[in-house]
Structure formats: structure tokens, C-alpha cells
C-alpha positions in Angstrom: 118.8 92.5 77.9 119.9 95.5 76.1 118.1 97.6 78.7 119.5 95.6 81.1 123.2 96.5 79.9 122.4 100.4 78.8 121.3 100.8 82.4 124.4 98.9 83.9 126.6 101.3 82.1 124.6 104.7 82.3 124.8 103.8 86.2 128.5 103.1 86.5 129.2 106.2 84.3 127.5 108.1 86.6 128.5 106.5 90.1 132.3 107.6 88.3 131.5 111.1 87.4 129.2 111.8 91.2 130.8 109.1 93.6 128.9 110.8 96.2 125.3 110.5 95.5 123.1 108.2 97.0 121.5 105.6 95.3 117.7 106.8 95.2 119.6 110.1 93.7 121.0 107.9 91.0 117.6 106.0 90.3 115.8 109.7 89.8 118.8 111.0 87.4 118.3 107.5 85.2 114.8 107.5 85.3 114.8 103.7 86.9 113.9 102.5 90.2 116.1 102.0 93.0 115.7 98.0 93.1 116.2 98.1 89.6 119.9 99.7 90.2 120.5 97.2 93.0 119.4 94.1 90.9 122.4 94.9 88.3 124.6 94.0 91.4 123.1 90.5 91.5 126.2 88.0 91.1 128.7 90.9 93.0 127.3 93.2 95.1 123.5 91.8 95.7 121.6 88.3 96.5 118.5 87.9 95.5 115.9 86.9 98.5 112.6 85.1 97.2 109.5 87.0 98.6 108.8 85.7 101.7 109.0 89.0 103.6 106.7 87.9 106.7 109.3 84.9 107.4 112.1 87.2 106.8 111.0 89.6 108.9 110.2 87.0 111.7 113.9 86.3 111.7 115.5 89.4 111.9 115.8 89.7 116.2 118.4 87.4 115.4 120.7 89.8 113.8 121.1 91.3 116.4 122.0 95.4 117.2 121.5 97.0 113.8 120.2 100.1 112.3 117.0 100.3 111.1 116.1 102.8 107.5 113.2 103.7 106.5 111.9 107.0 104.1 110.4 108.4 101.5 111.3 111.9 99.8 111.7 114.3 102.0 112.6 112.3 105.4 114.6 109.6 106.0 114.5 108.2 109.9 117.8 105.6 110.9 117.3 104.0 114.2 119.8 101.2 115.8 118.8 98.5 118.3 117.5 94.7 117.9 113.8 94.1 116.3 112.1 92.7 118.9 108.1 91.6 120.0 107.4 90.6 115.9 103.7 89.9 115.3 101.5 89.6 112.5 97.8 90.2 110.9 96.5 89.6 107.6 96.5 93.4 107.4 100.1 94.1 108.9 103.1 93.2 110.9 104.9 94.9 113.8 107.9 95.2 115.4 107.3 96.8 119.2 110.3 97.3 120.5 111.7 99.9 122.6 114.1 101.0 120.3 112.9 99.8 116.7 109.5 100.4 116.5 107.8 99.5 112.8 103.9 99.5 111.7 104.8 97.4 108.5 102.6 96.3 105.0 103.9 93.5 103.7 101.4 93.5 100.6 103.1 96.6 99.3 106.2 94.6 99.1 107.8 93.0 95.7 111.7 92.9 96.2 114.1 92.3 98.8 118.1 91.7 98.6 121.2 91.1 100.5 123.5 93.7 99.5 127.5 94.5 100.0 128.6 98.1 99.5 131.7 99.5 99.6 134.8 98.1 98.9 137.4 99.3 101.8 134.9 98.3 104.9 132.6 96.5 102.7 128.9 97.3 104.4 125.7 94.5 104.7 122.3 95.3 104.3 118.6 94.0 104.0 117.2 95.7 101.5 113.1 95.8 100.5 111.2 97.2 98.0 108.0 98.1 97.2 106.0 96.7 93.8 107.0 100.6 92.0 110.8 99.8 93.0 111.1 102.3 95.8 113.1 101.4 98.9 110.6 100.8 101.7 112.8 99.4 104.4 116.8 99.0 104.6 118.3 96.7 108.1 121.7 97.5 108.7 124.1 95.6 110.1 126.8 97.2 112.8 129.8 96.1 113.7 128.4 94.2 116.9 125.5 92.7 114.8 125.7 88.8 114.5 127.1 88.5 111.0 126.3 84.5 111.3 122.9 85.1 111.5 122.9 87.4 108.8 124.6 85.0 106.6 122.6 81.9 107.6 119.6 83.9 107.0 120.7 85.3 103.4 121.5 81.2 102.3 118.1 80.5 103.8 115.7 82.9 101.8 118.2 82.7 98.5 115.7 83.1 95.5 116.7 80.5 92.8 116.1 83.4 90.7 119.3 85.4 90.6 118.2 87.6 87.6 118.4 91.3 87.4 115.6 91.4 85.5 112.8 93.0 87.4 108.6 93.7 86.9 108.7 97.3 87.8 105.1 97.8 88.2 103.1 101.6 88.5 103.9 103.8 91.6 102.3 103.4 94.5 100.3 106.5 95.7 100.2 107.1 99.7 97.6 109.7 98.8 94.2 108.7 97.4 92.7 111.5 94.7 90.8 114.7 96.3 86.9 114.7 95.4 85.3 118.1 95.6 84.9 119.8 98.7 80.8 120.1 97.7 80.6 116.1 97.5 81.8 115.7 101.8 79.4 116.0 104.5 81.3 118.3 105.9 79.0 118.6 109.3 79.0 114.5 109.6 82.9 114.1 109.5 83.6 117.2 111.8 80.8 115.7 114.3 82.6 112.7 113.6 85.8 114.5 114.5 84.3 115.8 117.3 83.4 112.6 118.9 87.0 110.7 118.5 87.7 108.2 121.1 91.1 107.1 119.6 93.6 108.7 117.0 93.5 105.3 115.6 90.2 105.9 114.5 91.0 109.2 112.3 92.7 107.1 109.5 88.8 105.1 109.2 87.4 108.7 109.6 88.7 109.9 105.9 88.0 106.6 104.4 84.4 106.5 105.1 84.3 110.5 104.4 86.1 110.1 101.3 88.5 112.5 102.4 92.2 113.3 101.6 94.7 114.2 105.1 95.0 117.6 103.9 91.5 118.0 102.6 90.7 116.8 106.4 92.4 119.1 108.0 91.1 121.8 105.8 87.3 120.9 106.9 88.2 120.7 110.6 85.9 121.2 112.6 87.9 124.1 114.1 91.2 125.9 113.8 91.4 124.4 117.4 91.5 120.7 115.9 93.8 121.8 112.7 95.9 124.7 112.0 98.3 125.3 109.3 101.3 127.0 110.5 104.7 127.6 108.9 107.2 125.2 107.4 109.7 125.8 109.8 107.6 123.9 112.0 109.4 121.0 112.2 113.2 122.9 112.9 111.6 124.6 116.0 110.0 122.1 116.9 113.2 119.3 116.9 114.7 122.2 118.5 112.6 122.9 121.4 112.8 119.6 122.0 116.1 119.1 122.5 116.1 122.5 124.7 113.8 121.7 126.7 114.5 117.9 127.2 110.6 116.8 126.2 110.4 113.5 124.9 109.1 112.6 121.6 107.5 110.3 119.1 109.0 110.8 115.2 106.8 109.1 112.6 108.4 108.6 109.3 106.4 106.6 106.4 106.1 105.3 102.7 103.7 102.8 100.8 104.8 99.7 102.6 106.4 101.1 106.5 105.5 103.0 109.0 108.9 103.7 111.6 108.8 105.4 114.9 111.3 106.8 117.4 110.6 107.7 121.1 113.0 109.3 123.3 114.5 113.0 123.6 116.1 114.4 120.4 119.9 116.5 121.3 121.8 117.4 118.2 120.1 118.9 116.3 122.1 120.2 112.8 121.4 122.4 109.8 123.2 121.2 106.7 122.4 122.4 103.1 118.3 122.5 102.5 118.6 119.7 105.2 117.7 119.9 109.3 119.1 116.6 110.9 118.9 115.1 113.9 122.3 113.5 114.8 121.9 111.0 117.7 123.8 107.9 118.8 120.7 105.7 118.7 118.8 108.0 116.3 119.2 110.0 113.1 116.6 112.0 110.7 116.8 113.9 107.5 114.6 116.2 106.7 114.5 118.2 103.7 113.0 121.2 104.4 112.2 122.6 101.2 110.6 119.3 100.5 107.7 120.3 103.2 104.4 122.1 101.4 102.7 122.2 104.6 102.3 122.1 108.2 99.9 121.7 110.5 99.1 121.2 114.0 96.5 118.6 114.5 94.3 117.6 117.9 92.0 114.9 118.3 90.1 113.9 121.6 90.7 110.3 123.1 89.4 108.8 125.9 92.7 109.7 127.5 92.4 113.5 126.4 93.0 115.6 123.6 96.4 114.0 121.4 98.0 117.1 119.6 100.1 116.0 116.7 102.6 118.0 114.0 101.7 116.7 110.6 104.0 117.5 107.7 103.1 117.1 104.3 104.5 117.4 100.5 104.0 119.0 97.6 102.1 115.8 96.4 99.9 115.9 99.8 101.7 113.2 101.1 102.2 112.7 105.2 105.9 112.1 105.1 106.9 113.1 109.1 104.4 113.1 112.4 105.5 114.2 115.9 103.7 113.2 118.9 104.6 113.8 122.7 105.8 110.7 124.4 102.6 108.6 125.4 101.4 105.3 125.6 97.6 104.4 125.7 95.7 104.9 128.6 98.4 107.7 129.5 97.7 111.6 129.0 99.8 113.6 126.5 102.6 115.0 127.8 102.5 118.7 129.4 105.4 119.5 128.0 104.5 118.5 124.3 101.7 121.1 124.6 103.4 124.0 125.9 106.3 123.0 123.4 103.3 122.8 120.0 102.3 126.9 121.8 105.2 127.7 120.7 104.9 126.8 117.4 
């Protein structure tokens, strides 16, 4: 309890002397997790939900239009519309829709809550976490989004535990550790490589190899199937986009969510370290000086070589992928190719 209350009022001392910082800002400077802040609001500015993310989740078309957040350090990815064509698998759940677009893993989950912010236009929000206390997915709502719904689903998945006491458990890595480069079969993986018939397949590639992303693209088989190329990658690339009208697929991701956009990127904006894409339908962040490395990535499928933009952090983590527009059974994109040339 006296945690509980040194927390509550470190956190409004320092919401009063930096209004303007957001709240995974304010987690980092208090050394605390992000659901931990938002559980001190239970009573005033947060519900508690009890964990049944799957149901919750199977429930949220009926929100309505709303606005979609997911991130992790250096990206954050917003995209509006209604979550639509919900499925599920022990392993995952999805929402295939053509505007929100979500690969999710509900296992990672440990918290979610219905939280108000602001007090002049008071805002509503979905908000889950993972088990470390990180933000994995945030819903929206607009201001054409079926508040009902919202609040008949919020009444519905109350937790009869309203505590802000949470079990903050260790962080959850998105990179496994790196074994030697001496202890890979280096010529099985890049014949492995070599003999891709879906990109699907690459993420079952490293785990029978053993094998870190960046490690991976290190013992390509070929500077032709991975190159690293400078960090500015990802400005030129948004922006070459939006010159030359080429549509594209934006992959953002943490431990628990996987969202994608698809569509053309316009306005594209520089502010501070950050690059920004600042569409009606679709906003990213990225923090360039967050990005340790960048690399172009091909794989063959049976529909043809896929060329991906891979963007990684100083920890090795894949926080931000870019694809060409494509669908299975579809070629890539022309355009995507000439555009990855240029980089």
C-alpha cells in the first residue's frame, strides 16, 4: 500500500511539472510499468476488465469506427476503421479487415482496462497489457464510434477485482539470446533459405536454426537475400512512397500484437528525432534514432521473390517491416522493387 501511494503521488507530481508527456514516458521516468500507472486510476479514470481478452476481442466489431494503437519503442502505428472478420487458434487470434488488420497473442496478455482521459473532451479507450506491464494494444473510440456498445461491453467484462494492485511480472523479450555464429549450420539454413516457398515459413526457419533475425540476416545466404543499408531507410522509403503513389504494407509489433496497414502513405512529416506519417485513416511514429539497423530482406515464394525492409533496435528487436502491397498467390508489386533500388 505504501508503494501503492508513493507511486500515486510521484506520478501526479510529475504529470504537474511535464503535462505533456505521454504515459509510457511517465512509466520509464518512475521506473513502473505503464499498467501499473493506469491501475492507480481505478475508481476515477480506469475499470478494471477481468482477463478474458479472446471474448473481449470477439466483441469489439461492435464498437464500431475507432482507432486502432499498437507499438513498442521506437514505432507506434494508429489505424481507424471497425475490427472486422475475428478468428481464433490456440496459437493466435486475428482481425482481417481491410482497414484494421491485427496478427494478435493473447497468451502474452495479463491486463486490460477501460480508461477516461482528459477532462475537457474526456477520451475512452481499451487498454491491454502484456504480463511485464507494457501496453500491447490500445482501441480508441471516435466520435462516430457506438459509445453504447462500448459501455455495455465495459459493464460486461467488469472484473470484481477493482484493485490497483498489480503482479508485474519480468519483461517479455521479442528477441531470443544469440548462440555463437560457430554453433549454426550455416550451409543448412542458407540452403534452407534458398528453398523458401512462403515468407511464413522464415519465422520456423530461425527457430529450428537457433537463429536470432539479425544473426539471420547476417548468415544470408547472399547480400542478394539480405543487405544492411543505412538508417535512413525507412524516411526514403515512406517518402518514395508517397511520391510515387506505391502502395504499401507497414508492420508494427510488440510481445503480444502484430498490426498492419495497407494502402498508399501521403504526408509524410519530420518532427524532432521523429519521421511520421500523418494520414486520415493512418498515422506512424517512428523514432529514428531508435533504429540500429536496416536491412533489405528477399525471400523466394511460390509467387516470386517477396523483398521486405526490416528495421531493428539497439536490442535487435524487429520493431517496423515494409512490404509492397500483395496478397497470396499475387506477385510483388513492380513498383515496390524499383522503389527498395532506390534505397
Amino acid at each position: 500500500m505504501e508503494t501503492t501511494l508513493s507511486l500515486k503521488e510521484a506520478f501526479a507530481q510529475l504529470k504537474e511539472s511535464e503535462p505533456k508527456l505521454r504515459i509510457r514516458e511517465y512509466a520509464k521516468r518512475l521506473n513502473a510499468s505503464e499498467a501499473e500507472l493506469v491501475a492507480l486510476g481505478v475508481g476515477t479514470t480506469a475499470v478494471r476488465l477481468r482477463p478474458d481478452f479472446v471474448a473481449i476481442l470477439g466483441e469489439l466489431e461492435s464498437l464500431g469506427y475507432v482507432m486502432a494503437l499498437s507499438r513498442n519503442d521506437e514505432v507506434v502505428h494508429e489505424r481507424k476503421g471497425i475490427y472486422e472478420n475475428f478468428s481464433t487458434t490456440p496459437h493466435a487470434s486475428l482481425f482481417v479487415g481491410k482497414d484494421i488488420d491485427l496478427r494478435i497473442f493473447p497468451s502474452a496478455w495479463a491486463y486490460a482496462f477501460a480508461v477516461t482521459e482528459g477532462e475537457d473532451k474526456p477520451r475512452k479507450s481499451l487498454q491491454f497489457f502484456t504480463t511485464d506491464g507494457i501496453a500491447t494494444h490500445k482501441v480508441y473510440l471516435e466520435s462516430k464510434s457506438n459509445m453504447e456498445a462500448y459501455d455495455t461491453l465495459v459493464a460486461k467484462y467488469k472484473d470484481e477485482n477493482q484493485s490497483s494492485e498489480l503482479e508485474i511480472g519480468a519483461l517479455l523479450p521479442l528477441e531470443s539470446t544469440e548462440l555463437p555464429d560457430s554453433e549454426i549450420d550455416v550451409k543448412s539454413f542458407q540452403e534452407s533459405w534458398i528453398n523458401l516457398k512462403d515468407t511464413h515459413e522464415f519465422f520456423g526457419l530461425l527457430k529450428k536454426h537457433k537463429l536470432t533475425r539479425t544473426q539471420a540476416l547476417r548468415l544470408a545466404p547472399s547480400e542478394t537475400h539480405a543487405k544492411k543499408i543505412d538508417n535512413k531507410a525507412l524516411r526514403r522509403a515512406l517518402e518514395l512512397a508517397a511520391k510515387e503513389h506505391v502502395s504499401i504494407m507497414v508492420f508494427v509489433g510488440n510481445a503480444g500484437m502484430i498490426q498492419i496497414h495497407t494502402g498508399e502513405v501521403k504526408n509524410i512529416v519530420e518532427h524532432g528525432p521523429w519521421i511520421n506519417v500523418l494520414d486520415p485513416m493512418f498515422n506512424l511514429h517512428a523514432r529514428e534514432d531508435g533504429i540500429a539497423q536496416s536491412w533489405i530482406v528477399r525471400k523466394p515464394t511460390e509467387d516470386g521473390i517477396v523483398t521486405s525492409l526490416e528495421l531493428f533496435s539497439e536490442k535487435n528487436e524487429l520493431v517496423c517491416t515494409l512490404f509492397g502491397a500483395r496478397k497470396p498467390g499475387i506477385p510483388e508489386l513492380e513498383s515496390w522493387r524499383k522503389l527498395v533500388e532506390q534505397l
